[in-house]
C-alpha positions in Angstrom: 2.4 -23.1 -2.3 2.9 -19.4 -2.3 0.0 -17.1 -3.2 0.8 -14.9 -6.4 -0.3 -11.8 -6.5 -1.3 -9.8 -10.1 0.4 -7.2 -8.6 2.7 -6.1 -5.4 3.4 -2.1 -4.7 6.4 -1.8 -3.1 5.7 1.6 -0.3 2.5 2.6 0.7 2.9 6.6 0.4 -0.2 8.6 -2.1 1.2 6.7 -5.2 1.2 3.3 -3.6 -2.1 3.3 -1.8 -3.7 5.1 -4.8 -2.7 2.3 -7.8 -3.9 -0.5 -5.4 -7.1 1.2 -4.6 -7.5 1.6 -8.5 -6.6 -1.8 -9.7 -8.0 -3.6 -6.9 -11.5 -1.6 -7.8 -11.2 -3.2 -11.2 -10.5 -6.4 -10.4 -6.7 -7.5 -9.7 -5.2 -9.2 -7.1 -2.6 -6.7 -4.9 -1.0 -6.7 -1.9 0.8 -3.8 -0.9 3.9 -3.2 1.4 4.9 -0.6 3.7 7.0 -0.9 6.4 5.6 1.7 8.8 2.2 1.7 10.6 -0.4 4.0 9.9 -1.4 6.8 10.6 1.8 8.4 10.4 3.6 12.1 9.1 5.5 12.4 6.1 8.5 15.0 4.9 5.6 17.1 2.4 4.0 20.7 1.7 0.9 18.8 1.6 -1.0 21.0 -0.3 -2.5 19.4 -3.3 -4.0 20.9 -7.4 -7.1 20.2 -8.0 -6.3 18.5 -11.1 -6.9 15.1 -9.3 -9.7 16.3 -7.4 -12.5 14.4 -10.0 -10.4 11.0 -10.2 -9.9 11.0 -6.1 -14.0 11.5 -5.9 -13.9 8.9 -8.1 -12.1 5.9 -6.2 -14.4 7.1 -3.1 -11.9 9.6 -1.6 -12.7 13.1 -1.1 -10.6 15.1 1.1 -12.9 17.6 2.1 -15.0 14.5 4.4 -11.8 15.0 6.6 -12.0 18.8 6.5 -9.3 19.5 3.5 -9.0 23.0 3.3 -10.1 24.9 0.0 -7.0 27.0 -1.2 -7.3 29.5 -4.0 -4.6 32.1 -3.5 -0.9 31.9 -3.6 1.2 34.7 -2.0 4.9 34.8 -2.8 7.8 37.2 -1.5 11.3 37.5 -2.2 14.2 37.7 1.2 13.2 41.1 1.9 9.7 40.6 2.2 8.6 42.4 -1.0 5.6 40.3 -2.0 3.2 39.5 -4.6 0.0 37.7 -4.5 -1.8 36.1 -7.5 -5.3 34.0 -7.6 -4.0 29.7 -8.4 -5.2 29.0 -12.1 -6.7 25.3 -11.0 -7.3 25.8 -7.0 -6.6 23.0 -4.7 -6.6 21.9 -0.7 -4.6 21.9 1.6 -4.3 18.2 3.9 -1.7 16.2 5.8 -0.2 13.4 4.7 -1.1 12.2 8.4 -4.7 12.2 7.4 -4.6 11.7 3.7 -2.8 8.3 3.2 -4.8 6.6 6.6 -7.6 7.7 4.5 -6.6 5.9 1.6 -5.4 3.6 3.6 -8.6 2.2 5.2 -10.0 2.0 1.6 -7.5 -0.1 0.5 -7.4 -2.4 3.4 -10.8 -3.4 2.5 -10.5 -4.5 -1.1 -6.5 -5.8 -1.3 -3.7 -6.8 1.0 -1.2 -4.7 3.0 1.9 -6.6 4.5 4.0 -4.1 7.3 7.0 -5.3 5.5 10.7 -3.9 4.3 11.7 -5.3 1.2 15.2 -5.6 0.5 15.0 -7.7 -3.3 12.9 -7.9 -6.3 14.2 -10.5 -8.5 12.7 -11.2 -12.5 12.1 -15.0 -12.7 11.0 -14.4 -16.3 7.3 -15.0 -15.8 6.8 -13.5 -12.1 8.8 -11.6 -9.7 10.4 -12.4 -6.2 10.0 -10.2 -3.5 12.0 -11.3 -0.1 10.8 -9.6 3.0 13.1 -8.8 5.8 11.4 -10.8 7.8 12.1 -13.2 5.7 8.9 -13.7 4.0 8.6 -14.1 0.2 5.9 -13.0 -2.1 5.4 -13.7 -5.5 3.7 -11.1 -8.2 3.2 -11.1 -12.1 3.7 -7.0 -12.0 6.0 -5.2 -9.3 5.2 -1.2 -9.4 7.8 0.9 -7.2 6.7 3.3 -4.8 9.3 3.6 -2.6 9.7 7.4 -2.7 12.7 9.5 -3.0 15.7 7.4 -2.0 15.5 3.7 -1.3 17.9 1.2 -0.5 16.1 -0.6 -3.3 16.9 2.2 -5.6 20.7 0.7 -4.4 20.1 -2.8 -5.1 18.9 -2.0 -8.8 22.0 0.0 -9.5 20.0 3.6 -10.7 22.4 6.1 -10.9 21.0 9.0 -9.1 21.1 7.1 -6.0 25.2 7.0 -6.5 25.2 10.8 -6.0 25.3 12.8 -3.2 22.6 16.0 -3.1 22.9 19.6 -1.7 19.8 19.4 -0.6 17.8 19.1 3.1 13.8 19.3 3.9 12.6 20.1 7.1 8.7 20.0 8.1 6.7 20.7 11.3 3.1 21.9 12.0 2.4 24.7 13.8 -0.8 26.4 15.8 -1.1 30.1 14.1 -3.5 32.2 12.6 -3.2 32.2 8.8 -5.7 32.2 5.8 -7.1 29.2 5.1 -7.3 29.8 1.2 -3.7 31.0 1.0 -0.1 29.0 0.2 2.4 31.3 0.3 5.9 30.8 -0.7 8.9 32.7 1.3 12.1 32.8 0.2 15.3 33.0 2.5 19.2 32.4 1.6 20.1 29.0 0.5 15.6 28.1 0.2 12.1 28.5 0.7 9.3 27.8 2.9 6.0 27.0 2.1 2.8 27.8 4.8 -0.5 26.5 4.3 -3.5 25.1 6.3 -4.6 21.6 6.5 -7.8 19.5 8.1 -7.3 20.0 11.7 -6.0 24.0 11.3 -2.7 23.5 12.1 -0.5 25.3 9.3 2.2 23.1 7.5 5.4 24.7 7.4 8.0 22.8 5.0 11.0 24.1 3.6 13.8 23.3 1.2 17.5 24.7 2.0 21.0 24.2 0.4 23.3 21.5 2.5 26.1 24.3 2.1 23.3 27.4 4.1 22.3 24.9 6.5 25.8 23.4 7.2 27.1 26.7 9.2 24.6 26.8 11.8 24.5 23.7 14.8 20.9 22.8 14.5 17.1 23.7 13.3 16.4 26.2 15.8 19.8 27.9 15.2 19.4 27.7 11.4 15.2 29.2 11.9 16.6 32.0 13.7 19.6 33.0 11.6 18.0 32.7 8.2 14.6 31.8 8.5 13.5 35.3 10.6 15.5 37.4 7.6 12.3 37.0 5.7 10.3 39.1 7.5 7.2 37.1 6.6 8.5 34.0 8.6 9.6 36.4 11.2 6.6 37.3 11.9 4.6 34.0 11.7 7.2 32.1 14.1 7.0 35.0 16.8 3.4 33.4 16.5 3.7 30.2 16.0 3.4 27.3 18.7 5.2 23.8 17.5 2.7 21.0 17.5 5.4 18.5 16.9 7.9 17.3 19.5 10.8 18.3 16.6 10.8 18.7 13.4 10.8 16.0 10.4 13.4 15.8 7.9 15.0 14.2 5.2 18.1 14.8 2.9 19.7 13.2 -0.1 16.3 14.8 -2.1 17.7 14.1 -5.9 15.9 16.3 -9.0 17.8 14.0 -11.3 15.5 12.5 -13.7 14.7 8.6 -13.4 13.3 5.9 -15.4 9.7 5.4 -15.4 10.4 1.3 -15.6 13.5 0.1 -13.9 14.0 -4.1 -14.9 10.6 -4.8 -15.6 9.3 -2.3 -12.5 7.2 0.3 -13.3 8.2 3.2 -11.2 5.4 5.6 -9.9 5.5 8.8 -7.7 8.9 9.9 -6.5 10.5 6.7 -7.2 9.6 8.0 -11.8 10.4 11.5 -10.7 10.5 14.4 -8.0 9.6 18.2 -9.4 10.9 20.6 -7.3 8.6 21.2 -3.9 8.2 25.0 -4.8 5.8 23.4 -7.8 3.5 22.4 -5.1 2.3 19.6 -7.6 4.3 16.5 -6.2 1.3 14.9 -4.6 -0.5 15.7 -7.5 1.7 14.3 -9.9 2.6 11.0 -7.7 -1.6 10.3 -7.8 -1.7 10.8 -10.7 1.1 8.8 -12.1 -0.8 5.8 -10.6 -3.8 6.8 -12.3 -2.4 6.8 -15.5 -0.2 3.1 -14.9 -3.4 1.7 -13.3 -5.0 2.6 -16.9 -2.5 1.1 -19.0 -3.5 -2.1 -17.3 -6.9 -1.4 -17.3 -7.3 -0.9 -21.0 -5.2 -3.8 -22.2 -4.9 -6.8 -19.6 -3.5 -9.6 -22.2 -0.7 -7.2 -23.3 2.6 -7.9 -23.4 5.1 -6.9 -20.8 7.4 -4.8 -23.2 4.1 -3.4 -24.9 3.1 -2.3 -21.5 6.0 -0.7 -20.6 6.6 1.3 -23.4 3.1 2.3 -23.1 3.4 3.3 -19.7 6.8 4.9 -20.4 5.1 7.0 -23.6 2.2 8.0 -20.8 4.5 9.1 -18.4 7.2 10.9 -20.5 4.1 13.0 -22.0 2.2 13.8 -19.0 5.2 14.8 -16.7 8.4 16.0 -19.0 7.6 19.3 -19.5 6.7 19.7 -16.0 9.5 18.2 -14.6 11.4 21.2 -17.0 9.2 23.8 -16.0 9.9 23.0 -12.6 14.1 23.2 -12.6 14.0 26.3 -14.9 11.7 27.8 -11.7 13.8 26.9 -8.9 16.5 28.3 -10.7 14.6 31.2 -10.9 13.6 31.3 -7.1 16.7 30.4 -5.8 18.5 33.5 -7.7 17.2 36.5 -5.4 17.8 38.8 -8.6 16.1 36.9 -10.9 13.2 36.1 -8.2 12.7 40.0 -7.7 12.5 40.8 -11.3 9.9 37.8 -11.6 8.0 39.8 -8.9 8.2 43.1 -10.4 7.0 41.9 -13.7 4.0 40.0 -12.1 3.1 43.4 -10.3 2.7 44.5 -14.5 0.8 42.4 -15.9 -0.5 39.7 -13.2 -0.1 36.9 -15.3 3.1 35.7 -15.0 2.6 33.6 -12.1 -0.6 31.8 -13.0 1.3 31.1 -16.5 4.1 29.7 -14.4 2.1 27.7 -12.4 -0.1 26.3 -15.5 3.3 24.9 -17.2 3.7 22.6 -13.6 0.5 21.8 -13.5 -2.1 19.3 -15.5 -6.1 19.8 -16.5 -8.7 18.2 -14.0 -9.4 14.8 -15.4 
């Protein structure tokens, strides 16, 4: 007879690992799947509000035992290299996903199960779900909560429509040895994107940057694109005359969609990228995919003998409130940064009254919890 699990997580990324570290704490059954091994790097700006600092500290985790960096500045410049600087309303730290998520990892390990598994098919048998393996293995749960990230082939097999559509946009991150503040994220601008710099645990600086398909699609590689567009901003110029790769090549990934989602999907209750994706320049994704676990874990929590649709619309309410206005925040400021006119008269007012960029940043951004 198959074990049945209160609850499998489908991907094992800050959203997964966090809801089973929560709901296994408070009693449920969980197993977890991810199909890679950990420790491993992840496509990510990896710096992190300190919004979720208290509920991390709370679930045993604190960064800063690995040597999470403390960042409390935010530096921002336009293609030519005019810049503005601005003190981050909240704060946060700056960590790689490397080292966060084995982190998390380890506690979770402990306290619920983690298959190395793909899975390919979540069926509804009206009472639990069926979860086939592509190692053909099943596994059978009361609740399934989907944290598969950004694009899945799962997203395919239950038919959501932003997954039909193609995406103009490409991500590209590496980590490099350089001196640069370790209190500072600064956000450069180039033609088509923007890069974001910022320390992490071991003093390597992230570098992680968002460009147009249609920029990036006249150049022949990485290296060709960095030194045609990249060095135009006279910021990155200057750090990657510095800068040493610590990576064999780059990571990427394409096909990011800013389309919004449904926070449950056929019974599924979506957390992290796989409810929503604000735009990287934010530098709240993390943020928000912790804390969208935090907040399903709690639905459960609270009421354990309610009833599936009363949960989901619960969850769903939660969601919609916490992250809806931030999710709009955050597409009315990429279009913002991405139009180098609009961008430069953003900077210019900010030199007035030094406000508007903390006031941006607050309308992305949640209160410490």
């Amino acid at each position: 007879m198959k074990k049945k699990f209160d609850f499998a997580i489908v991907g094992g990324g800050l959203a997964g690992l966090t809801a089973a570290l929560h709901l296994s704490q408070n009693g449920f059954q969980v197993v977890l799947f991810e199909k890679n091994s950990y420790p491993h790097h992840k496509v990510c700006g990896e710096y992190i509000s300190n919004e979720v600092l208290p509920y991390l500290k709370s679930l045993g985790i604190d960064p800063f035992e690995k040597n999470a960096r403390h960042i409390n500045q935010i530096q921002i410049t336009n293609h030519k290299g005019k810049i503005v600087q601005a003190a981050l309303p909240l704060g946060g730290f700056g960590i790689s996903r490397y080292c966060l998520d084995h982190f998390l990892y380890e506690k979770v390990k402990q306290q619920a199960e983690i298959q190395q598994e793909t899975i390919f098919d979540i069926q509804f048998k009206e009472t639990y779900f069926q979860l086939d393996a592509l190692s053909k293995k099943q596994f059978q749960a009361t609740y399934v909560i989907g944290a598969f990230g950004k694009r899945s082939n799962l997203d395919k097999a239950l038919n959501r429509s932003f997954i039909q559509r193609k995406t103009p946009w490409l991500a590209v991150k590496a980590h490099y040895k350089a001196s640069f503040p370790n209190d500072l994220v600064a956000l450069h601008h180039f033609q088509g994107g923007y890069a974001g710099l910022s320390k992490v645990e071991n003093n390597h600086v992230n570098c992680c940057y968002l460009v147009s398909n249609r920029v990036f699609a006249k150049y022949k590689n990485i290296d060709d694109f960095q030194e045609k567009e990249l060095r135009k901003n006279p910021h990155l110029d200057l750090f990657l005359n510095e800068a040493k790769p610590v990576f064999e090549k780059p990571l990427t990934i394409s096909q990011i969609s800013f389309e919004r989602k449904k926070p449950v999907v056929n019974h599924i209750f979506m957390i992290g990228d796989s409810a929503s994706l604000i735009h990287p320049l934010c530098g709240n994704g993390m943020a928000m995919a912790i804390k969208s676990a935090k907040i399903l874990s709690e639905v459960f929590i609270e009421d354990k003998n309610a009833i599936v649709s009363a949960l989901e619309e619960t969850y769903t309410s939660k969601w919609e409130n916490e992250f809806s206005s931030r999710l709009q925040a955050g597409a009315l400021l990429q279009k913002v940064v991405m139009n180098r006119n609009l961008l430069t008269t953003g900077m210019w007012l900010n030199r007035s009254s030094k406000k508007l960029i903390p006031y941006l940043i607050s309308k992305t951004h949640g209160k410490p919890f």
